[in-house]
N, C-alpha and C positions, 0 to 999 in steps of 0.2 A: 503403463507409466503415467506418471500424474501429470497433472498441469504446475508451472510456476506463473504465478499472473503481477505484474505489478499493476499497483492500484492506486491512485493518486488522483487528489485535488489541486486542479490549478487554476488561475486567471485565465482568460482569454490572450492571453501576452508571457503565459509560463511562468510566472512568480509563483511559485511550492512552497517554500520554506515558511515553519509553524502558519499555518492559515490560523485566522479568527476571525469569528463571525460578524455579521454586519452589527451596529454601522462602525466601528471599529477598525472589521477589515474586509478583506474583499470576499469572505466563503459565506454561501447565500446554503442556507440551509431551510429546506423545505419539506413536506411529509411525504409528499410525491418520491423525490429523491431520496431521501432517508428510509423510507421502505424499500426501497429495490438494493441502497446501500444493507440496511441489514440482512433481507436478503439472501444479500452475496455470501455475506460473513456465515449466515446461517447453514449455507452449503460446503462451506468451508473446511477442511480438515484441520489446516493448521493454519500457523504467520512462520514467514522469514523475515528477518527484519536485522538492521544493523545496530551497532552499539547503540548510538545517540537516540535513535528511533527509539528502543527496548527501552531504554531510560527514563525517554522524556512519557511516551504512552503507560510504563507502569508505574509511575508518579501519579495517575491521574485517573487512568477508567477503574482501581480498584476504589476509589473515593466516588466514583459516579453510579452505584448497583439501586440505591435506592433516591436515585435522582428521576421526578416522574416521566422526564421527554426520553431520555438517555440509561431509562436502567434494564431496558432490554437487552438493549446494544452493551453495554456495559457485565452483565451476564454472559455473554455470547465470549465477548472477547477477554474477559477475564479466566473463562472456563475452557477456551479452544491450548493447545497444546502450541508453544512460541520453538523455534529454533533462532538461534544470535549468532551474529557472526561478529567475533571483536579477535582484535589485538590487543586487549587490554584489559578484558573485564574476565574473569576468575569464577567457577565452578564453586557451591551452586549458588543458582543462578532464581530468584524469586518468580512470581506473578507466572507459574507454570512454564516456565521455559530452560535450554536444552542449549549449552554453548556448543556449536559447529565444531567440529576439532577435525584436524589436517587440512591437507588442502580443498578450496571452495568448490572448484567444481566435483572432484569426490564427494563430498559430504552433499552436497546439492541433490549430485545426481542418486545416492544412496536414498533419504528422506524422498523424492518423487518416484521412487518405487515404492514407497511406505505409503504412500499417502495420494489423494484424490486430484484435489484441489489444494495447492499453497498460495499464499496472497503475502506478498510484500509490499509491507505498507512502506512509505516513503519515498524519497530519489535521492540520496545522496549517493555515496562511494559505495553501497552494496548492491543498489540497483543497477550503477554505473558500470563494475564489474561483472555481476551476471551478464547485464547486457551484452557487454565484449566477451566475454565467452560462450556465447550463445544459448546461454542455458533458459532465458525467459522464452516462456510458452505465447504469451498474450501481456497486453496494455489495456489497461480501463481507465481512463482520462475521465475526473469528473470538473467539466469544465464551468466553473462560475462566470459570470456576465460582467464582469469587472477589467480594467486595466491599469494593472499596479506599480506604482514607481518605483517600487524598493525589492530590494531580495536577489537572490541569485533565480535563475531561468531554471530548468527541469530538461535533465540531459545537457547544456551544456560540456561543449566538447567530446560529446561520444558520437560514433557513427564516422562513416553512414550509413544509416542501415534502415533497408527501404520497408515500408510498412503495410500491409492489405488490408481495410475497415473488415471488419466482421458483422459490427452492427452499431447504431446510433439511437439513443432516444434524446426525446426534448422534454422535458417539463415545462410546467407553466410558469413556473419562476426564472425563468429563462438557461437554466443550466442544461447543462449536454453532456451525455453518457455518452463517451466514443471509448469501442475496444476496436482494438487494432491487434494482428500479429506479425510477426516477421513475415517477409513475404519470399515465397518459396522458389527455390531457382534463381 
């Protein structure tokens, strides 16, 4: 069975919501990190991702392929296979992806027999509810060196649900690669 990973960039204080880059906003974007970020994505079978997510990401990385920092990454994630999970968005579905249909944890658990690695980008209410039904494999925290005044926090009001490091890097740019998974027993 596969993994489902959520994969997220946050402050040092949990501010998620749209990051942008310095000096603007608090997401410290470096070569260091952004290689082990693509990477990830490289190993990657698919994305899970929710409505807003799907939306706002295929707005944007198929307009970045021949962009010179971002057209790798941009490649990767244009051409990986998307599943969505909405109440609202309708069949088909553009930018390679694959509306979730019945309920989420069938469909979840169907697609990680299919597939290796899945990565859910974002936190909002699809992360939220994987979470509570236990269907996330692992957490990969890319934590920027900022503390931000605005936004809603990451996870807010789920749990508790206790977590065991797996592994940490540092970069030099001061950011930090924590994955974490549920912790067992």
């Amino acid at each position: 069975m596969g993994r489902l990973v959520v994969n997220n960039a946050i402050s040092v204080n949990g501010a998620f919501e749209a990051p942008s880059p310095e000096p603007d906003g608090w997401l410290v974007l470096d070569a260091d990190s952004n290689n082990v970020s693509l990477e990830q994505f490289l190993v990657a079978d698919a994305m899970v991702l929710g409505s807003k997510t799907y939306e706002g990401l295929a707005a944007v990385w198929p307009q970045l392929v021949d962009d010179p920092a971002l057209g790798v990454f941009a490649e990767r994630l244009n051409s990986m296979p998307k599943y969505v999970a909405s109440r609202t968005l309708r069949e088909p579905l553009a930018w390679n992806a694959t509306l979730l249909k019945g309920d989420l944890t069938d469909s979840v658990t169907a697609i990680k027999k299919e597939h290796g690695l899945l990565i859910v980008s974002g936190a909002g209410e699809l992360a939220h509810e994987l979470t509570t039904r236990g269907l996330v494999d692992e957490y990969w925290f890319w934590v920027s060196p900022y503390l931000w005044p605005r936004g809603p926090r990451i996870f807010d009001g789920v749990g508790p649900v206790r977590l065991e490091l797996i592994s940490s890097t540092a970069f030099p740019s001061g950011v930090l690669r924590l994955c974490y998974r549920p912790a067992r027993g």
